[in-house]
C-alpha positions as CSV (number, residue, x, y, z in Angstrom):
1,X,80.2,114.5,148.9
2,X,82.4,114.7,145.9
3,X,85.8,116.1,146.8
4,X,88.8,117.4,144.7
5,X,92.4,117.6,145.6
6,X,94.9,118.9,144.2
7,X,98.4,118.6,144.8
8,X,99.6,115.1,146.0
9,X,102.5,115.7,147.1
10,X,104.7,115.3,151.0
11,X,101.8,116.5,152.5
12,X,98.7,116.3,150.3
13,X,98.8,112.4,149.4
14,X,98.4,112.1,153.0
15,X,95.5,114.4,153.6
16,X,93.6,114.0,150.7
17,X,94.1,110.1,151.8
18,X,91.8,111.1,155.0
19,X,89.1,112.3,152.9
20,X,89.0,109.3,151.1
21,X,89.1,107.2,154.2
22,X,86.4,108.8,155.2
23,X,83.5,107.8,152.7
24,X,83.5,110.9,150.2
25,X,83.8,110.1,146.8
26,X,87.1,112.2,145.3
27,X,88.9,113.3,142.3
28,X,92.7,114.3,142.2
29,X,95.4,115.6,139.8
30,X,98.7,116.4,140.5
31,X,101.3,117.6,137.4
32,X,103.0,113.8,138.2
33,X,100.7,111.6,137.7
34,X,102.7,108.5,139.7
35,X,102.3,110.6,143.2
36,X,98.3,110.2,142.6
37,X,98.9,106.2,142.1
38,X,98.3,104.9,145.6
39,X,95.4,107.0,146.2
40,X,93.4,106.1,142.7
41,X,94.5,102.0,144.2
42,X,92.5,103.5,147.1
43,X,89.7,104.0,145.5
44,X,90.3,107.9,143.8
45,X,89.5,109.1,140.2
46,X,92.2,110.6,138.4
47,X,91.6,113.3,136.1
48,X,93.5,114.8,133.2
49,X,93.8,118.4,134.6
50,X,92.3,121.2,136.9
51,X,89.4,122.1,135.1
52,X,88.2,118.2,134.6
53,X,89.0,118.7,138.9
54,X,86.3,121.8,138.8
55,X,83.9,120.5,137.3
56,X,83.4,117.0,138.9
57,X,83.8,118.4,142.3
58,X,81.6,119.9,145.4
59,X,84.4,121.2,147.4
60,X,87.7,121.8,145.7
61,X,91.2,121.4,148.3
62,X,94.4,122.4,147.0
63,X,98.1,122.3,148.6
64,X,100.6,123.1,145.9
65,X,103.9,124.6,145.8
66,X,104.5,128.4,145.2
67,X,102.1,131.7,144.8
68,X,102.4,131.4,141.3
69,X,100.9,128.2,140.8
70,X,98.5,129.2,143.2
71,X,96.9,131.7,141.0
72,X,97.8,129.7,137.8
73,X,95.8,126.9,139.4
74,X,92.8,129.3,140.6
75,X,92.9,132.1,138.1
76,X,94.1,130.9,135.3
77,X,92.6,129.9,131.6
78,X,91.9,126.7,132.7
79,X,91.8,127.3,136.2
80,X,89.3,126.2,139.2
81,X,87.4,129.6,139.5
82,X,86.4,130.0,135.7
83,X,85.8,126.3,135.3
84,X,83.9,125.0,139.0
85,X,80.3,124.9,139.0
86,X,78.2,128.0,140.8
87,X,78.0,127.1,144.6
88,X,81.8,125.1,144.4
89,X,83.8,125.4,147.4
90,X,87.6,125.8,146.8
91,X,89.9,125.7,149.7
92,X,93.1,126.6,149.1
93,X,95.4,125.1,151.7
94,X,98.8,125.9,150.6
95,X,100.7,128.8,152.1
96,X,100.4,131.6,149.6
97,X,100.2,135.8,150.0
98,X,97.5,137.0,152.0
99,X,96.9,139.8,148.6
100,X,97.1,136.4,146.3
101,X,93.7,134.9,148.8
102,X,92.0,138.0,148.4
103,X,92.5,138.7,144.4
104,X,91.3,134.6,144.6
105,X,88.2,135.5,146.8
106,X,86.4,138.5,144.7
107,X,87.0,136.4,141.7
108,X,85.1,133.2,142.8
109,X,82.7,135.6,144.8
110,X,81.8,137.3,141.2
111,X,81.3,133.7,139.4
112,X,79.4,132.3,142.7
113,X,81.7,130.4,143.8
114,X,83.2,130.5,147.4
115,X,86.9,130.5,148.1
116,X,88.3,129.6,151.3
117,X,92.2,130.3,152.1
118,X,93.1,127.5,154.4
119,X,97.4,127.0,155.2
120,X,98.2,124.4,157.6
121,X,100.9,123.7,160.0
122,X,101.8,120.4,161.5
123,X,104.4,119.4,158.4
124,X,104.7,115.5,157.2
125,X,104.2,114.2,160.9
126,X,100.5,116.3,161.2
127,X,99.3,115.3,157.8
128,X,99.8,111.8,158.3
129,X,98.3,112.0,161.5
130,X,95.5,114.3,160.5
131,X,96.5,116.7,163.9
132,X,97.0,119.4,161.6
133,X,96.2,122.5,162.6
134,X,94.2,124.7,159.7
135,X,93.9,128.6,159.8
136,X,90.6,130.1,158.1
137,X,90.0,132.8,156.0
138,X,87.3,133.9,154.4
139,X,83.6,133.6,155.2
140,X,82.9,132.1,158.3
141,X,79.5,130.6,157.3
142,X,81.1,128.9,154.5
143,X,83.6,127.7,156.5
144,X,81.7,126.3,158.8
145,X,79.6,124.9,156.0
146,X,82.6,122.2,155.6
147,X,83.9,122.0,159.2
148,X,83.4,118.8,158.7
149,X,85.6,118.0,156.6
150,X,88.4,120.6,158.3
151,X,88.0,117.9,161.5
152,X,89.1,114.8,158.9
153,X,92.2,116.9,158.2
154,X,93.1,118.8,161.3
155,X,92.6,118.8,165.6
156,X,93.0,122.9,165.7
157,X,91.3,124.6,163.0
158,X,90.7,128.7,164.1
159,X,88.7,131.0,161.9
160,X,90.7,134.4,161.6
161,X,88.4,136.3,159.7
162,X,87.8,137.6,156.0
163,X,90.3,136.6,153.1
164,X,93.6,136.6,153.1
165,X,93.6,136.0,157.5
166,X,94.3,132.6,157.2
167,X,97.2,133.3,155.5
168,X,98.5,135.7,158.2
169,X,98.0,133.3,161.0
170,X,100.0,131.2,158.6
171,X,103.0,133.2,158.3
172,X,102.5,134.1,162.2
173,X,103.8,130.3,162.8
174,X,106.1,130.6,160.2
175,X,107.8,133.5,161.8
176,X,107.5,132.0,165.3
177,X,109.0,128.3,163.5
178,X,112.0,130.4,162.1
179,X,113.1,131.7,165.5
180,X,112.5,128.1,167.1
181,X,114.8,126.2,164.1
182,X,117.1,128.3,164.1
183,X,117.4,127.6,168.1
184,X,117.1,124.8,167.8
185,X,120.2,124.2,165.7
186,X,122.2,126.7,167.8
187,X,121.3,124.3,170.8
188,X,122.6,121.5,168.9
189,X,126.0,122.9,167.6
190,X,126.8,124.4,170.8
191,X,126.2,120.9,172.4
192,X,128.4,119.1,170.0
193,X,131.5,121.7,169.8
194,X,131.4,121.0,173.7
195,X,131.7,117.3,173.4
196,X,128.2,116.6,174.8
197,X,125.6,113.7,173.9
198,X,123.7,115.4,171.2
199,X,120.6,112.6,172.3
200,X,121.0,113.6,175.9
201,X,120.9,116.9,175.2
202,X,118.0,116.9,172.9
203,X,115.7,115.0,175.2
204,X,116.7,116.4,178.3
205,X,115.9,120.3,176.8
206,X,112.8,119.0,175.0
207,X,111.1,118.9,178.5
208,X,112.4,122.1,180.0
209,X,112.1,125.4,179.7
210,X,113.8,125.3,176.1
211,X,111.4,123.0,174.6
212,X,109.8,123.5,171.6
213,X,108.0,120.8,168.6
214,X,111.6,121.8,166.6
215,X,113.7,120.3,169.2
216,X,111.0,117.3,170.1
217,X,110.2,116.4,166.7
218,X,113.1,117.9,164.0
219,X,116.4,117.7,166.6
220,X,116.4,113.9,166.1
221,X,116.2,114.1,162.7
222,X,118.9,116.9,162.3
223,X,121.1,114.2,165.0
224,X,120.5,111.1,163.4
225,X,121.7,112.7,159.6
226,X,118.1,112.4,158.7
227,X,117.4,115.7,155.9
228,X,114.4,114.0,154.4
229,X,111.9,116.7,153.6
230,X,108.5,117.3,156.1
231,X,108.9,120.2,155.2
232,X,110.6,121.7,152.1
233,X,113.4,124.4,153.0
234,X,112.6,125.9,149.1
235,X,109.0,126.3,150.8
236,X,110.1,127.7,153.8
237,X,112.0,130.3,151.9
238,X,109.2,131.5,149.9
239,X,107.0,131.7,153.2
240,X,109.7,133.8,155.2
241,X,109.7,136.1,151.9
242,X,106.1,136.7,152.0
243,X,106.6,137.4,155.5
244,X,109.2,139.5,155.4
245,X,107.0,141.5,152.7
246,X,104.0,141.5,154.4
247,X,105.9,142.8,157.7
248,X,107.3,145.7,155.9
249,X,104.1,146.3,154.2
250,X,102.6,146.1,157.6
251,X,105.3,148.6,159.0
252,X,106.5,145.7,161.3
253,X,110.6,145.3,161.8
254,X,111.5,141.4,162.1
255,X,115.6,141.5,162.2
256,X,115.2,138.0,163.5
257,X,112.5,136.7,160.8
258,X,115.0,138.7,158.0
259,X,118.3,136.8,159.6
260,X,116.7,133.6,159.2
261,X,115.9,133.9,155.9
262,X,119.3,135.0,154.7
263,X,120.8,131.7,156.7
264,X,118.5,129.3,154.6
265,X,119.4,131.1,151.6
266,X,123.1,130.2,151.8
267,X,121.8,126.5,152.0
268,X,119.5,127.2,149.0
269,X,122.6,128.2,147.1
270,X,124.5,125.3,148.0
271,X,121.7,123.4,146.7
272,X,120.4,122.3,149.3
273,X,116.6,123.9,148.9
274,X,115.3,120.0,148.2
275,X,116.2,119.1,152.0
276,X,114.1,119.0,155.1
277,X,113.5,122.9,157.3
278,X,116.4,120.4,159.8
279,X,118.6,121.0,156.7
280,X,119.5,124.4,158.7
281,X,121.8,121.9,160.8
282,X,124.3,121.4,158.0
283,X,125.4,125.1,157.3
284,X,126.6,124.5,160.8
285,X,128.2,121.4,161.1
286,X,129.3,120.6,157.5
């Protein structure tokens, strides 16, 4: 097939790597053009800009940074849905508003195009490793159109429904990953103002009762002074905020979710928003 993928970055160089490993024939752009390198020495064709992307392209995947781009990307002059060929399938994977994936949906659906929203969880570690897991939205006979190529990317990929779903399972995890970091940290500072092993403890509450992939796979990270991103805490702010709007608009009352947030937002204005979700360790041992 011939694949698009936009948005090369921590996460996407990785996955669109997979698809490319796989046989099918693909064409990326990212806005810098050096985080594209390694995968056009791979064997990928680099193209100027989105609509060269759309036009090329079968089955469009994008994973980009925040809502606006999103719709810049999709709905824009030069964007995917007024430039892709009638029968394109564009699958945006980044984690966006649910409102954003529907607006995206009835405009592909009145050009003939089909529009998949698609966020993934499983940070750095999962797209290297292509265990991500992939929520669906959108329409399921589509979606299973391309499963396919979901299976190249992902080892749990769950259809939730029309568009905009995916996105809610999305911030689902989020909300549940925000309570489990923040944990996670808590577990850690206590453990250290009492004078224990941080290691010990760490390994030793990974496989209890207390366990969770934060304290497996982020703890020694956090330990070892490792803030490299696998997940950007900028990112994580802007998913916690759709959250915390959708919850509200949903009549839901998060006090945890909305706690969270404000914590990371201290770190965000101590410049920090560039560091790893394990960055949350710093505003309490710095």
């Amino acid at each position: 097939m011939k694949l698009g993928f936009i948005g090369t970055g921590v996460m996407g160089a990785a996955m669109a790597g997979h698809l490319l490993d796989s046989g099918h024939e693909l064409f990326v752009y990212n806005r810098t053009k050096s985080k594209t390198e390694k995968l056009v020495e791979k064997g990928a064709i680099w193209c100027e800009d989105v609509k060269t992307v759309a036009r090329k392209a079968d089955v469009i995947f994008t994973i980009i940074g925040m809502p606006s781009d999103v719709e810049e990307v999709y709905l824009g002059e030069n964007g995917l849905v007024d430039n892709a060929n009638e029968g394109t399938i564009l699958v945006d994977m980044t984690t966006s508003s649910p409102e954003l994936a529907k607006k995206i949906y009835i405009a592909g659906k009145e050009n003939g195009i089909y529009c998949i929203d698609a966020p993934v969880t499983g940070g750095d570690v999962g797209a290297k490793n292509a265990t991500l897991t992939i929520f669906l939205g959108g329409d399921e006979e589509i979606c299973s159109s391309i499963m396919d190529l979901f299976t190249i990317l992902g080892k749990n990929i769950v259809f939730l429904g029309s568009a905009g779903n995916g996105q809610h399972g999305k911030m689902a995890n989020q909300i549940a990953i925000s309570g489990a970091v923040a944990g996670m940290v808590e577990s850690l500072t206590y453990a250290k103002k009492a004078g224990i092993d941080l290691s010990k403890i760490q390994s030793s509450v990974s496989t209890g009762s207390g366990g969770s992939w934060q304290m497996s796979n982020m703890a020694p990270r956090a330990i070892s002074g490792d803030f490299e991103p696998g997940f950007f805490i900028k990112h994580f702010i802007k998913d916690m905020k759709i959250a915390v709007q959708e919850a509200k608009h949903n009549g839901a009352d998060l006090p945890i979710l909305e706690l969270v947030l404000s914590q990371y937002e201290k770190l965000e204005n101590q410049g920090f928003e560039n560091l790893g979700t394990q960055g949350l360790y710093k505003l309490y041992n710095d």
